[in-house]
LOPARO-521559 format. One record per residue (C-alpha): residue in three letters; chain; x, y, z negated. Coordinates in nm, 3 decimals, padded with zeros to 5 digits. Layout:
N
> ALA_A_X_Y_Z
...
//
This chain:
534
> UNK_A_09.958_11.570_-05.676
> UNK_A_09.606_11.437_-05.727
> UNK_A_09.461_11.425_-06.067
> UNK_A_09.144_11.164_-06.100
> UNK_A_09.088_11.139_-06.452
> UNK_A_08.778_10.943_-06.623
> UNK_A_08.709_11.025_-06.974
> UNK_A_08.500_10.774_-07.199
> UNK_A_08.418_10.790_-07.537
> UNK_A_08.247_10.637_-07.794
> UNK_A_08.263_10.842_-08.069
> UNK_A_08.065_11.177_-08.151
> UNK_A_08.265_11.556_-08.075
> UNK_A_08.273_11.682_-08.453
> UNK_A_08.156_12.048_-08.338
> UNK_A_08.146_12.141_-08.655
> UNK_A_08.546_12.093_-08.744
> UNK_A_08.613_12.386_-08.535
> UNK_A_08.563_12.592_-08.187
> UNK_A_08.675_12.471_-07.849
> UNK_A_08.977_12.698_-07.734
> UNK_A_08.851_12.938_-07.516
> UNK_A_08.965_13.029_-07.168
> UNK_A_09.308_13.142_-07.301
> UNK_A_09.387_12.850_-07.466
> UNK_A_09.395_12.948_-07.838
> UNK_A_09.152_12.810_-08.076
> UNK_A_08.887_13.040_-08.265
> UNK_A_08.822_12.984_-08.595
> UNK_A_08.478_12.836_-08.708
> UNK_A_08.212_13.106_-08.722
> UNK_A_07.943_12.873_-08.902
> UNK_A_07.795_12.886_-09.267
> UNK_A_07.922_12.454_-09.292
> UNK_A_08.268_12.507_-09.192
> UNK_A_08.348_12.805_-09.400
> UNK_A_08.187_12.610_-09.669
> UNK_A_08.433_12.321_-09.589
> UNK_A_08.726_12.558_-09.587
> UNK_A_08.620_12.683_-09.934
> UNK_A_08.596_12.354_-10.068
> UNK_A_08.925_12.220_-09.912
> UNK_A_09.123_12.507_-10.101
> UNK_A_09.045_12.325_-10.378
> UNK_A_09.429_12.282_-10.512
> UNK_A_09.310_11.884_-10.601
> UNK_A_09.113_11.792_-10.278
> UNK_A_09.337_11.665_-10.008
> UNK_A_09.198_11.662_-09.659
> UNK_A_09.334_11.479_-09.375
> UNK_A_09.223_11.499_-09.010
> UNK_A_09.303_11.156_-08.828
> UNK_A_09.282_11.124_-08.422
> UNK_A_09.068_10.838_-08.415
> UNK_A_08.857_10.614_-08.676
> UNK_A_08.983_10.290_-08.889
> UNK_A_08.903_09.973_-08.739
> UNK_A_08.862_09.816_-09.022
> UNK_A_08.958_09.850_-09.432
> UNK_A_09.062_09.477_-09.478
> UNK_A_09.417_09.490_-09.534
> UNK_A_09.382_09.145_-09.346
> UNK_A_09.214_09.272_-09.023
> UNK_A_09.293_09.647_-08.835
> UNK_A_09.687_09.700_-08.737
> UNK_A_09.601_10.034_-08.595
> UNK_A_09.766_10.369_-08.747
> UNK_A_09.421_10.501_-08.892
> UNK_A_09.371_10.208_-09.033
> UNK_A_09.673_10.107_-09.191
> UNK_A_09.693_10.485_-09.331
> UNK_A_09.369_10.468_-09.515
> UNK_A_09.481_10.122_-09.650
> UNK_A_09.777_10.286_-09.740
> UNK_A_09.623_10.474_-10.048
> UNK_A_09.390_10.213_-10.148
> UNK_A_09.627_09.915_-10.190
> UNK_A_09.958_09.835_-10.302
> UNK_A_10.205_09.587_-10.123
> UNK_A_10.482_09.319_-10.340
> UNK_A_10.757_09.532_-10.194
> UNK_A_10.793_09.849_-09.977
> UNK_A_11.029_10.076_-09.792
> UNK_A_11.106_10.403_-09.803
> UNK_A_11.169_10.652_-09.569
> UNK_A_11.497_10.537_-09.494
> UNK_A_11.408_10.225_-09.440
> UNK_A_11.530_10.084_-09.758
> UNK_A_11.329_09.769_-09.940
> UNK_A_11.232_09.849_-10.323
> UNK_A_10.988_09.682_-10.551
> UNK_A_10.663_09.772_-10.600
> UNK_A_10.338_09.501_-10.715
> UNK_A_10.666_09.300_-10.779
> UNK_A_10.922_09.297_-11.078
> UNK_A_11.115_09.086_-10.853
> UNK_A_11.123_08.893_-10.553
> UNK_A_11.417_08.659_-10.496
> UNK_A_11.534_08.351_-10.241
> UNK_A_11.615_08.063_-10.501
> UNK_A_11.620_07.823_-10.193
> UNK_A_11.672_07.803_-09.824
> UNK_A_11.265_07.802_-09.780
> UNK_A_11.161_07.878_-10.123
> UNK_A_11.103_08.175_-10.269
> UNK_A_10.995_08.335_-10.578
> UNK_A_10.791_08.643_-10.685
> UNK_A_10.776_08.786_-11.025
> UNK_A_10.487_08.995_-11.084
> UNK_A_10.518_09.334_-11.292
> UNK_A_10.239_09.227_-11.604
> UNK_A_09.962_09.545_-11.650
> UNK_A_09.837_09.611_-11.335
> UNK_A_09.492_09.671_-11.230
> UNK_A_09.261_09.646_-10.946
> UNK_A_08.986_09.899_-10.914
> UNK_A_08.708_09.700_-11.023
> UNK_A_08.921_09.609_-11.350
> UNK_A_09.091_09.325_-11.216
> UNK_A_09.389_09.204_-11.317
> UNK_A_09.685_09.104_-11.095
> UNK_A_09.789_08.763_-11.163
> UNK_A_09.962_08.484_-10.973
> UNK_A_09.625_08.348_-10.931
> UNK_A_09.500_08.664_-10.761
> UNK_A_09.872_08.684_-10.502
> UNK_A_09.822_08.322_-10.416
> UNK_A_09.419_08.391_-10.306
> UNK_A_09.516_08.691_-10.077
> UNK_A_09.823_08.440_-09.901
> UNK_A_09.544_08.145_-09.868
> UNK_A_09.278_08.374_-09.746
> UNK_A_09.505_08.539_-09.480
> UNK_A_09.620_08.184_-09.344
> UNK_A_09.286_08.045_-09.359
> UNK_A_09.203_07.953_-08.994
> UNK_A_08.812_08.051_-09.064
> UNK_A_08.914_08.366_-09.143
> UNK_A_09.128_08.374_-08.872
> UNK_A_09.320_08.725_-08.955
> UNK_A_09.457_08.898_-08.706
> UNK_A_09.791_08.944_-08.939
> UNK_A_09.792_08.569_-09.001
> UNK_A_10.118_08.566_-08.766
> UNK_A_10.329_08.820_-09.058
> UNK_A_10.309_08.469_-09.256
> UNK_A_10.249_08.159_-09.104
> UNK_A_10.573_08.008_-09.177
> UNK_A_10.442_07.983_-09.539
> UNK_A_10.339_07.627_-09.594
> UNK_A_10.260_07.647_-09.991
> UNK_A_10.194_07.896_-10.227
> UNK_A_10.253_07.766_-10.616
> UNK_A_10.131_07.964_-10.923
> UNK_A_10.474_07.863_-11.176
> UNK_A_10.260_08.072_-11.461
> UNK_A_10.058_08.429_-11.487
> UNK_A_10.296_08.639_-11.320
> UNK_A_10.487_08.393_-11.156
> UNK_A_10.416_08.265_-10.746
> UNK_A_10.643_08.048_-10.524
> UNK_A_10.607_08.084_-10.204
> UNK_A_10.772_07.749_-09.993
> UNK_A_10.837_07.866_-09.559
> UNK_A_10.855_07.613_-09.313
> UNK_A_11.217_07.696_-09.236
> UNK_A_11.442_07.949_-09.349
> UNK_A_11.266_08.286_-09.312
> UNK_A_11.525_08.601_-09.301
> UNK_A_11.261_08.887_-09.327
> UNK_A_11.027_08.780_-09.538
> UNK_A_11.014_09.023_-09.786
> UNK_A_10.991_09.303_-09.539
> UNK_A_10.679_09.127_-09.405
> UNK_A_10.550_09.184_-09.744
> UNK_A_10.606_09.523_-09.707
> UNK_A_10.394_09.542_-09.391
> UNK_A_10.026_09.665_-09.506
> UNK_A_09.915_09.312_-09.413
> UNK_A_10.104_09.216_-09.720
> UNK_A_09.843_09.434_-09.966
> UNK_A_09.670_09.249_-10.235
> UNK_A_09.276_09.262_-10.252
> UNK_A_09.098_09.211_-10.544
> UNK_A_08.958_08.891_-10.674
> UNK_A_08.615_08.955_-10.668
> UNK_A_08.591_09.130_-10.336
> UNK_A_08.801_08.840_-10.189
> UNK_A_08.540_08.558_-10.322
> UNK_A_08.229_08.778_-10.248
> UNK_A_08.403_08.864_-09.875
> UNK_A_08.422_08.429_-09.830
> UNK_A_08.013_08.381_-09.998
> UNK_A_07.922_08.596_-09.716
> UNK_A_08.100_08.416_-09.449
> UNK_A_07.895_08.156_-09.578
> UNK_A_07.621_08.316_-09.510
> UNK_A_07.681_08.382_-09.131
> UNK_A_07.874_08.698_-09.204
> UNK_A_08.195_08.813_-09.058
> UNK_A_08.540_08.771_-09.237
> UNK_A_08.615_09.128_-09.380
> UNK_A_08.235_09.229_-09.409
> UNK_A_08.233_09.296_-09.780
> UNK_A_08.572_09.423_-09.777
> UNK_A_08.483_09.675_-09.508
> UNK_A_08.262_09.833_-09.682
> UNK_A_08.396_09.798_-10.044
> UNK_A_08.770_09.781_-10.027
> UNK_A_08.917_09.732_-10.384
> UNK_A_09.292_09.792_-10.427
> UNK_A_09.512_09.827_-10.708
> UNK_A_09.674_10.162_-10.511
> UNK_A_09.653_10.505_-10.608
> UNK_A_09.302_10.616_-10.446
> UNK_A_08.979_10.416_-10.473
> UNK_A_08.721_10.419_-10.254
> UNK_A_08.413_10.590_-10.293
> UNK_A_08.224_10.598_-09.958
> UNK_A_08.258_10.546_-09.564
> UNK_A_08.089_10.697_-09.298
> UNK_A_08.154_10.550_-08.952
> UNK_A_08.344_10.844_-08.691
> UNK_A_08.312_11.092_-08.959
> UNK_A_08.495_11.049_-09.271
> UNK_A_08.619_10.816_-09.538
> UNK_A_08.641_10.965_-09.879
> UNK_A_08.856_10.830_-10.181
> UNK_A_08.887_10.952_-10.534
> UNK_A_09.216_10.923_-10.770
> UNK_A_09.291_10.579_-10.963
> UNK_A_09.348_10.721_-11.304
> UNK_A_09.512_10.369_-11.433
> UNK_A_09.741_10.390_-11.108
> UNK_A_10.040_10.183_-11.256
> UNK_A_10.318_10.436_-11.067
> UNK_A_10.389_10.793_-10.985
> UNK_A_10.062_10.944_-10.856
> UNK_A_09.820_11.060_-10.726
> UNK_A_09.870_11.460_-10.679
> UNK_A_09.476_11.516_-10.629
> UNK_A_09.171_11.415_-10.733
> UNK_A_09.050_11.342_-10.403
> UNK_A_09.176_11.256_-10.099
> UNK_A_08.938_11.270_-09.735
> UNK_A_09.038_11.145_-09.411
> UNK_A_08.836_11.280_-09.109
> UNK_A_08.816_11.211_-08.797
> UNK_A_08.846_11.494_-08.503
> UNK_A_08.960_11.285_-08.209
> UNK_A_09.060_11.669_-08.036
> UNK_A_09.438_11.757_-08.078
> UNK_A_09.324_12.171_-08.080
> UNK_A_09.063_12.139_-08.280
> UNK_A_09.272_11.930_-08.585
> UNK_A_09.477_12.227_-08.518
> UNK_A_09.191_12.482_-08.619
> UNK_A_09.126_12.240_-08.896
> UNK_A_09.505_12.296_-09.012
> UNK_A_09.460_12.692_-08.984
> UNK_A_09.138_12.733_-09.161
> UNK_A_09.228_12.498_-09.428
> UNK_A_08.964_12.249_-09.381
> UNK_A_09.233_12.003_-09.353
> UNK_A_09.560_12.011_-09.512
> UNK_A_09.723_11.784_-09.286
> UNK_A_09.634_11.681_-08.966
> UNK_A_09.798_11.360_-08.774
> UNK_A_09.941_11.297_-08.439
> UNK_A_10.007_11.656_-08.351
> UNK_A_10.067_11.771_-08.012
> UNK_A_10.419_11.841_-07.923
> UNK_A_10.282_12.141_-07.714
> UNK_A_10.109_12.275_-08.052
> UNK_A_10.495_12.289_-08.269
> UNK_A_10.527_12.636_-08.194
> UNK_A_10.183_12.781_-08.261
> UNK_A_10.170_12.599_-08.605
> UNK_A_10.535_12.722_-08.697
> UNK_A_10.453_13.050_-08.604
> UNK_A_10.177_13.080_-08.898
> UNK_A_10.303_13.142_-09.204
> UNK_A_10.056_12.916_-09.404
> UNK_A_10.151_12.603_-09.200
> UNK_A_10.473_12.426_-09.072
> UNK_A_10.572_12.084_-08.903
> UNK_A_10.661_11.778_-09.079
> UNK_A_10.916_11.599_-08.830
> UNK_A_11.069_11.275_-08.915
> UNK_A_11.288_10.974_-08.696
> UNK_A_11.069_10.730_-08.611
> UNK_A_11.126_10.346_-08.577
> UNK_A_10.824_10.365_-08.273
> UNK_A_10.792_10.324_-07.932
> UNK_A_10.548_10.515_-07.659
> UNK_A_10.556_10.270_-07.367
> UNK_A_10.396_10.205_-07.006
> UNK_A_10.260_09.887_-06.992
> UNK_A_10.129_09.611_-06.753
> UNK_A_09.913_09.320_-06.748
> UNK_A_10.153_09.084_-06.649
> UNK_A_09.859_08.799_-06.552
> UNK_A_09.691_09.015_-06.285
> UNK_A_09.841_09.070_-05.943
> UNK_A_10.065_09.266_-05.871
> UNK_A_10.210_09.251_-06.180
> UNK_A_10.250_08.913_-06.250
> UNK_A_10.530_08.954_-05.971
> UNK_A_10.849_09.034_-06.182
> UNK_A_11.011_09.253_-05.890
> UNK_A_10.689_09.448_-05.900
> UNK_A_10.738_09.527_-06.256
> UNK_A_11.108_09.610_-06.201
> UNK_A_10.982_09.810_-05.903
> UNK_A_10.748_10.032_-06.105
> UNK_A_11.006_10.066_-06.386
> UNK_A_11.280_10.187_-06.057
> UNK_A_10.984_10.503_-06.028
> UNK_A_10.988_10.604_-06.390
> UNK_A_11.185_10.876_-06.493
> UNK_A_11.164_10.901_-06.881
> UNK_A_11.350_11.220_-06.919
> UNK_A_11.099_11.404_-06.742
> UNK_A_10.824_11.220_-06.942
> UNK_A_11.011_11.332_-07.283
> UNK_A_11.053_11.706_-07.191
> UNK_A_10.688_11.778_-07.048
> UNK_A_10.497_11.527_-07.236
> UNK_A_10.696_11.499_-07.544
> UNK_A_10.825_11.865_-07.544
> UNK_A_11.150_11.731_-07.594
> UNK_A_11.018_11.570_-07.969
> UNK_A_11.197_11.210_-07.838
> UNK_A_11.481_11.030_-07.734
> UNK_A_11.481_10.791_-07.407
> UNK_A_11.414_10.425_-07.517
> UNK_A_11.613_10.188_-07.328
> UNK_A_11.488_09.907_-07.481
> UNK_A_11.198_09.799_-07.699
> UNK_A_11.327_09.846_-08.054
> UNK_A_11.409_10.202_-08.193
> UNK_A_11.755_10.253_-08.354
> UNK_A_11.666_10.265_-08.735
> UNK_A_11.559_09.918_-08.637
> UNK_A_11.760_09.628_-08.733
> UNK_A_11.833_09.446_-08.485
> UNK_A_11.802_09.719_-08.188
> UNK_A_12.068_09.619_-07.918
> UNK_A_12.296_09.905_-07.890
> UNK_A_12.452_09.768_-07.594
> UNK_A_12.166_09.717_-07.327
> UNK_A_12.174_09.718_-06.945
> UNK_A_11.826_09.913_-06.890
> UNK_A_11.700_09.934_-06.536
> UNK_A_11.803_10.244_-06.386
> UNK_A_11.543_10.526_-06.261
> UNK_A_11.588_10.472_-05.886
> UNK_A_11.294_10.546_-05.670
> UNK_A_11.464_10.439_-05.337
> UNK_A_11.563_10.120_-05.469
> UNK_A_11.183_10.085_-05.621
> UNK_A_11.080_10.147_-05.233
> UNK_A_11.275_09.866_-05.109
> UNK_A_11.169_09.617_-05.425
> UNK_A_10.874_09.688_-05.351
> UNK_A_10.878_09.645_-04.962
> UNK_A_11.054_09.296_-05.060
> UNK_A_10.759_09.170_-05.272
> UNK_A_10.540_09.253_-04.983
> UNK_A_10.431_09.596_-05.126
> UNK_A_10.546_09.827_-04.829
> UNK_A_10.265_10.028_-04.821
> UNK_A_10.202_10.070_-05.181
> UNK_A_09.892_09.993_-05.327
> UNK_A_09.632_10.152_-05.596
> UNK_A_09.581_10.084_-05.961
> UNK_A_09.430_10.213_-06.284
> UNK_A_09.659_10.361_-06.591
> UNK_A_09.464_10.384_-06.896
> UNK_A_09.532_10.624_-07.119
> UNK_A_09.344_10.742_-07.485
> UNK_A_09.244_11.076_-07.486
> UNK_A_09.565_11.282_-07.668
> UNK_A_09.685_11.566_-07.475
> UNK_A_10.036_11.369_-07.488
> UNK_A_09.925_11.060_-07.334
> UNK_A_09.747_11.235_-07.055
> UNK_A_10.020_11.464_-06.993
> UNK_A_10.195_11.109_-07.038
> UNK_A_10.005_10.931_-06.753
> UNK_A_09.968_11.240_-06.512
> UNK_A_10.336_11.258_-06.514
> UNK_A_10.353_10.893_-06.420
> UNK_A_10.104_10.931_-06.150
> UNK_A_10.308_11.169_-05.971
> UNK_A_10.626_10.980_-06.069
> UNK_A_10.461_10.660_-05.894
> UNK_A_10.306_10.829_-05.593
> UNK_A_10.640_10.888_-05.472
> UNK_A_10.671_10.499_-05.429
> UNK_A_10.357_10.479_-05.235
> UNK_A_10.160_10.400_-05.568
> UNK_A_09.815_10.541_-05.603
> UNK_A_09.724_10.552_-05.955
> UNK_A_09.380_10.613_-06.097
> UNK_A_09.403_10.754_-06.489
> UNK_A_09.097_10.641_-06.690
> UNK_A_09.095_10.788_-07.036
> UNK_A_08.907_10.674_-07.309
> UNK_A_08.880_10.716_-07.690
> UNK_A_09.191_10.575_-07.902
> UNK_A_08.986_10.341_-08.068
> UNK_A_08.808_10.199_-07.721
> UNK_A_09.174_10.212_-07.559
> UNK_A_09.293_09.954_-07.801
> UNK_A_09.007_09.741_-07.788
> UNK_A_08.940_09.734_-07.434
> UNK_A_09.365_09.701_-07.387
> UNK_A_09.364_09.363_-07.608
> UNK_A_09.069_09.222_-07.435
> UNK_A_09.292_09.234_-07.133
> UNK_A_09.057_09.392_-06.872
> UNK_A_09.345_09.656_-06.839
> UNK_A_09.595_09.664_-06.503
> UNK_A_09.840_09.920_-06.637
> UNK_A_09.819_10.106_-06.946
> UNK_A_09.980_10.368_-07.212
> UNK_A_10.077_10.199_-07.596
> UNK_A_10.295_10.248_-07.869
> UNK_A_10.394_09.995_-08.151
> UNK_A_10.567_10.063_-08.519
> UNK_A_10.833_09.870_-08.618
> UNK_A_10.669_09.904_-08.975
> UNK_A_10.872_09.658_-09.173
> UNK_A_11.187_09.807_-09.035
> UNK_A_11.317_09.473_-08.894
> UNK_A_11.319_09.272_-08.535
> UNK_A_11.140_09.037_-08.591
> UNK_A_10.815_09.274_-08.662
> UNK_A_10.925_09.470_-08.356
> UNK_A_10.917_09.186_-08.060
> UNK_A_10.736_08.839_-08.185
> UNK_A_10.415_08.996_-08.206
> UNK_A_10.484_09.237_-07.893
> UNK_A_10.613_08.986_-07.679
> UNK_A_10.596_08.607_-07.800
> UNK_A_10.290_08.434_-07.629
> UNK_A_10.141_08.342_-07.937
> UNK_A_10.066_08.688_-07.999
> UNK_A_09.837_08.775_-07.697
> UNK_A_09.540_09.044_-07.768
> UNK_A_09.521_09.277_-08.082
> UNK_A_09.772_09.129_-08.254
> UNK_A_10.042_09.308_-08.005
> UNK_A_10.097_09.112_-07.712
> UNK_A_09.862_09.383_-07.482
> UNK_A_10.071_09.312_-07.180
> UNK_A_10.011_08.887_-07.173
> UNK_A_10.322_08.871_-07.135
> UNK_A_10.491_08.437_-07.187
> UNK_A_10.851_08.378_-07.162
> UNK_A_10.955_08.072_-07.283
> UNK_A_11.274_08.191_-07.300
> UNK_A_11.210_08.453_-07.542
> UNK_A_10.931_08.249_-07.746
> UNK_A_11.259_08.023_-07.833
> UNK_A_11.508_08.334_-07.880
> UNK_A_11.220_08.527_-08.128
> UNK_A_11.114_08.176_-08.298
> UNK_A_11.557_08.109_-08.364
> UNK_A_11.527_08.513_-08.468
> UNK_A_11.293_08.421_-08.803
> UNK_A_11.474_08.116_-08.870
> UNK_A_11.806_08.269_-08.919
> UNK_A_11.980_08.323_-09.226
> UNK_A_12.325_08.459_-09.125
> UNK_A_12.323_08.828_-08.976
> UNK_A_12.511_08.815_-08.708
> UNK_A_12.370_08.546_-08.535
> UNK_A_12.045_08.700_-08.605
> UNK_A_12.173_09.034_-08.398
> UNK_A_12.269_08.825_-08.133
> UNK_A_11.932_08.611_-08.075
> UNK_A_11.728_08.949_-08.054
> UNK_A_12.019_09.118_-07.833
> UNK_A_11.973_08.861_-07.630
> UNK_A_11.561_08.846_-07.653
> UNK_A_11.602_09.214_-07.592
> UNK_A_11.777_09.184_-07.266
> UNK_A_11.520_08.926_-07.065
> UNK_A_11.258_09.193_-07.216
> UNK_A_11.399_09.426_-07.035
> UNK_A_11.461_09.233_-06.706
> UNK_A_11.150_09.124_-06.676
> UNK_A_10.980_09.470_-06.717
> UNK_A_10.653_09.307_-06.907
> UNK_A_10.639_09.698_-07.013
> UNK_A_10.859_10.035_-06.960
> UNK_A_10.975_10.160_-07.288
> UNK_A_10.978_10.531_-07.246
> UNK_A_11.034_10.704_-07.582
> UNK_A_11.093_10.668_-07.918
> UNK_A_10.907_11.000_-08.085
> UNK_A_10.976_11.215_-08.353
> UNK_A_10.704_11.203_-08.589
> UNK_A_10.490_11.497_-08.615
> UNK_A_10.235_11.618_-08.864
> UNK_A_10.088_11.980_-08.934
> UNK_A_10.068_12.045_-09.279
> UNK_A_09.963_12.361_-09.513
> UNK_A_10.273_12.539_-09.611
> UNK_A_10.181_12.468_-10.034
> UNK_A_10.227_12.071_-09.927
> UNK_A_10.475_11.900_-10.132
> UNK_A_10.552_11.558_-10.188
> UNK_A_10.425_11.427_-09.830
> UNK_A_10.638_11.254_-09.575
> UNK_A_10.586_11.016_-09.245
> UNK_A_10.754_10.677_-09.259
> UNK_A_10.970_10.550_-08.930
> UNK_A_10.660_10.344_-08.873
> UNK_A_10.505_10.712_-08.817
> UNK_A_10.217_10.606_-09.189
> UNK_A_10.188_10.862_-09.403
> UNK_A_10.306_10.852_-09.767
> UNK_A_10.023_11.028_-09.969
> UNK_A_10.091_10.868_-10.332
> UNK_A_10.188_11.190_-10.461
> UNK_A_10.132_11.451_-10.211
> UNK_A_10.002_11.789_-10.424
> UNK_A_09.940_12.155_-10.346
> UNK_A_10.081_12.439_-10.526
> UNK_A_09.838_12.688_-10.487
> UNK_A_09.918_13.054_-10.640
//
């Protein structure tokens, strides 16, 4: 099988993290005077280190859906409501947060809280972060979680009503999303002066994000590190360290090293291929959780081939997902049949997927005028479980006839250059963080939601606009299940992408962790994560 792989990157190796494995495959640990230093520091029983894959996009709970970015965000703001890791919606900026009408709803503020910067949450300061997200001249890139929401009405201090353009099932669990976190005042009004003054929407935020959450920020630097410090007027349970850094070390071996030296205490998106060497040392273990994500293959659907349906179908005929679970995943998934994980609500459990069939591919393909095959580009980002992911896939597909090209690039230039659309085919993943449908498919597959918002294949089915737009208007349950069931189906007959696996969650950790988990939209919850250090 050939094996043509182009690697680009944008961001700087961190050397310094830790050594390159060497011919054998293991990782040395760091021989210089900075990372012993660093290892020192980060035994520190209140300093919390965590290595991250890739850098934030951006620190404007507003602007930046991507997992390093939503993580960070994670610790410096607070959301109205939230779920926990079972899914489960509690309270949280919010004493309450009821439906008094069909398309009215209203939020009851817990009194007390502070921003940062001293700020105060009010009414006032809830109805500023809706307005600013649905201005059009900011034009968020979260603006879709709530643009049903036609008025927002401070009743007093503590009180907001929020008024939806029709009857709106999930909204509360879109104010769970991180898109739902509350900025304060002051960074909010000096973020729209500079706007004024020619600047981009989220430039002041970006560099000064002020939350109410249990870390504030303290400084950034760009493919390196962001470091926070503990709130100590944090208004819940939290936070179990003085200080909490996330680095970036885009190398899955070398966030291992990291892991084993103690540099970092936890270290994200670990390798599948790396669960036994990391349970094997007594000073680390695995943190493995259900997920509510999906790894997928994915196409441009509005360049040729693969605007042809049958194509699609054809490619999806080639793909045999248990043999991309057990050598790229190491067996840390389940199949996905369709788009939506189980913990999801919503997730058809009774879907016709299309069968792995390579022979019947062949003929599909010699039907759509494909009877020689043709060649294409995968992209890929750079983990060691997407590669393994796409090489897998180009053997699967050069048994079709299929010549595929991998191009791999860093995460962060892999999901910009994806949702500018200059992909052909390409490996993606999406959290259903809010735990429900309609956070799952509108912004993966309804044509309004074309670019970074989650729509990477540019994929329109009017079809399914209508079925995901009847989805959100819903009140009664059942009807609900059977609008996305239905959604769900056409998805999967028209093959706009090939849902291959829904992961287990994986994180190294130090074996003195406590307090840490991953939520089924695979963020980490670091509120009160501590060490117990003898």
């Amino acid at each position: 099988m050939k094996k043509r792989i182009t690697v680009l990157s944008l961001l700087p190796l961190l050397a310094a993290c830790a050594a390159e494995p060497d011919n054998s495959g293991e990782t040395e640990a760091p021989q210089n005077n900075e990372e012993n230093n660093n290892a020192e520091e980060a035994a520190d029983p209140d300093a919390l280190n965590v290595a991250m894959q890739a850098d934030v996009n951006s620190l404007d709970p507003h602007f930046g859906n991507d997992h390093p970015s939503l993580n960070v965000k994670r610790t410096i703001f607070d959301t109205l409501v939230k779920t926990d890791e079972n899914l489960d919606l509690s309270m949280s900026l919010a004493e309450s947060f009821e439906q008094v009408e069909p398309e009215v709803w209203e939020i009851q503020l817990k009194e007390g809280i502070q921003f940062h910067d001293g700020n105060e949450l009010t009414a006032d300061v809830v109805k500023m972060n809706v307005d600013r997200m649905l201005n059009p001249d900011v034009a968020s890139t979260m603006a879709f979680m709530f643009d049903m929401i036609t008025d927002v009405e401070v009743v007093d201090n503590y009180t907001v009503r929020l008024t939806t353009e029709y009857p709106f099932a999930p909204l509360r669990q879109h104010f769970a999303h991180p898109a739902g976190q509350m900025v304060s005042p002051d960074v909010l009004q000096e973020d729209l002066a500079a706007m004024e003054n020619g600047e981009q929407p989220g430039s002041v935020i970006n560099e000064n994000p002020v939350g109410t959450g249990p870390y504030q920020f303290v400084s950034q630097e760009p493919g390196e590190r962001i470091e926070l410090e503990a709130n100590p007027d944090y208004f819940a349970d939290g936070p179990g360290a003085e200080t909490l850094t996330f680095t970036i070390v885009p190398e899955d071996l070398t966030r291992v090293g990291e892991l084993e030296t103690e540099s970092s205490q936890i270290i994200g998106h670990l390798n599948p291929d790396d669960i036994e060497r990391v349970e094997e040392n007594e000073e680390t273990d695995v943190a493995r959780y259900d997920s509510a994500s999906l790894a997928y293959f994915g196409f441009n659907t509005e360049k040729a081939p693969f605007d042809d349906p049958d194509v699609r179908r054809a490619v999806a005929m080639a793909v045999n997902k248990e043999e991309i679970v057990e050598g790229a995943a190491a067996g840390a998934a389940i199949p996905a049949e369709g788009p939506l994980a189980p913990p999801v609500f919503g997730s058809a459990e009774e879907l016709d997927p299309i069968p792995y069939d390579p022979e019947g591919a062949q003929e599909l393909l010699q039907e759509a005028g494909y009877e020689d095959g043709f060649s294409v580009e995968l992209w890929s980002d750079d983990s060691r479980t997407r590669l393994d992911t796409a090489e897998l896939l180009q053997g699967q597909l050069s048994a079709v006839g299929i010549d595929v090209d991998i191009e791999s690039m860093e995460a962060g230039v892999h999901r910009e250059r994806v949702s500018e659309g200059e992909h052909e085919m390409f490996l993606g993943s999406w959290g259903t963080v809010t735990g429900d449908a309609d956070y799952g498919l509108y912004p993966v597959f309804h044509s309004d939601s074309f670019g970074m918002t989650g729509n990477r294949t540019f994929f329109a089915n009017d079809e399914v606009d209508q079925l995901l737009e009847a989805g959100r208007r819903e009140m009664d349950e059942a009807a609900r299940l059977e609008l996305y069931e239905e959604a769900q189906q056409i998805i999967v007959d028209e093959a706009p992408l090939v849902p291959l696996y829904h992961t287990e969650h994986l994180a190294g950790l130090r074996s003195d962790l406590q307090n840490f988990y991953i939520h089924p939209s695979s963020l980490y919850e670091l509120t009160e994560t501590t060490r117990t250090m003898d």
